[in-house]
FINU-83479 format. One record per residue (C-alpha): residue in one letter; chain; residue number from 1; z, x, y. Coordinates in nm, 2 decimals. Each point is the difference from the previous one (the first is absolute). Example, Ala and Ser with C-alpha at 12.3 -4.5 7.8 and 13.67 -1.06 7.14 Angstrom:
BEGIN
 rest kette  nr     up   east  north
    A     A   1   0.78   1.23  -0.45
    S     A   2  -0.07   0.14   0.34
***
This chain:
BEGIN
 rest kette  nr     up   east  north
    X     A   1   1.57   5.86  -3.88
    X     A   2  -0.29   0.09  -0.20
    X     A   3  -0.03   0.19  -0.29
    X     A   4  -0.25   0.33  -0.05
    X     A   5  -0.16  -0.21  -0.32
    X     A   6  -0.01  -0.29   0.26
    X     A   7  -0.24   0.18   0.26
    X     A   8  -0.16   0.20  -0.30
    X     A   9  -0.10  -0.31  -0.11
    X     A  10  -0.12  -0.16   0.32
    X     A  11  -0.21   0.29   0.08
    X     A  12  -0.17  -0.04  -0.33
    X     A  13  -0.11  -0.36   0.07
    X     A  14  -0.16   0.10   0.34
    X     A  15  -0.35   0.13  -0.01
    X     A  16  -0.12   0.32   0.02
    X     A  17  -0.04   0.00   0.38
    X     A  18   0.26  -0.15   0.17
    X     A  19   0.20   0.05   0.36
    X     A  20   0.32   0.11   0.06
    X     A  21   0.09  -0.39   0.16
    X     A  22  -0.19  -0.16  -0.29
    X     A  23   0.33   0.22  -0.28
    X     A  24   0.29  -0.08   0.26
    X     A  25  -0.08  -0.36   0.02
    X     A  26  -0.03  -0.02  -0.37
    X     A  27   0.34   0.17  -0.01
    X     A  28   0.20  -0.25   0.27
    X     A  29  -0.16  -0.30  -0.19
    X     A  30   0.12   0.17  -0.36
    X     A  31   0.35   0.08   0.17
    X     A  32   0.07  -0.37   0.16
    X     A  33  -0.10  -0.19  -0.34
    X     A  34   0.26   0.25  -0.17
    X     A  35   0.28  -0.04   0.30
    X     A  36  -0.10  -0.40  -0.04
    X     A  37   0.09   0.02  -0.41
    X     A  38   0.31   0.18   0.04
    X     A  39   0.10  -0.22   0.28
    X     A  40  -0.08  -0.33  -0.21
    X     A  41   0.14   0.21  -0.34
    X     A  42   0.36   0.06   0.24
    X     A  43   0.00  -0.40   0.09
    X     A  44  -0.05   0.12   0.40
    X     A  45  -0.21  -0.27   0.06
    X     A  46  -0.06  -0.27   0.26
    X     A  47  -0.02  -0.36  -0.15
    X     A  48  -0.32  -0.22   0.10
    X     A  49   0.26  -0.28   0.16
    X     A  50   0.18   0.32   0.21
    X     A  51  -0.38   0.07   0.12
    X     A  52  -0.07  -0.33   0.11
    X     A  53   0.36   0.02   0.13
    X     A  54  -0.10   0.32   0.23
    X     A  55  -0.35  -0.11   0.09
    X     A  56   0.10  -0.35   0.10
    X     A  57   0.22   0.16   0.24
    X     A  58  -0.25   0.21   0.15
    X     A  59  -0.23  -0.35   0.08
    X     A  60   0.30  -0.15   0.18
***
């Protein structure tokens, strides 16, 4: 979840002129690198070797 200051923020680094798609995509991309930090802060993460694991299946 984003925070007011969060989007305050982001709408201060876009230009002066800037479409509606041009804000939301700035919020998603702000929004999954915070859901990625917590994830990684809370240990809920994936190991490389488990990825290989899972992807090497998939080529079988």
């Amino acid at each position: 979840m984003l925070s007011k200051n969060t989007v305050k923020k982001t709408i201060e680094k876009l230009p002066d002129l800037f479409s509606i798609d041009e804000l939301i995509e700035q919020l998603i991309f702000i929004e999954k690198v915070e859901e990625g930090l917590t994830q990684s802060i809370e240990e809920n993460v994936i190991s490389n070797e488990d990825v290989k694991t899972i992807i090497g299946k998939w080529s079988s």
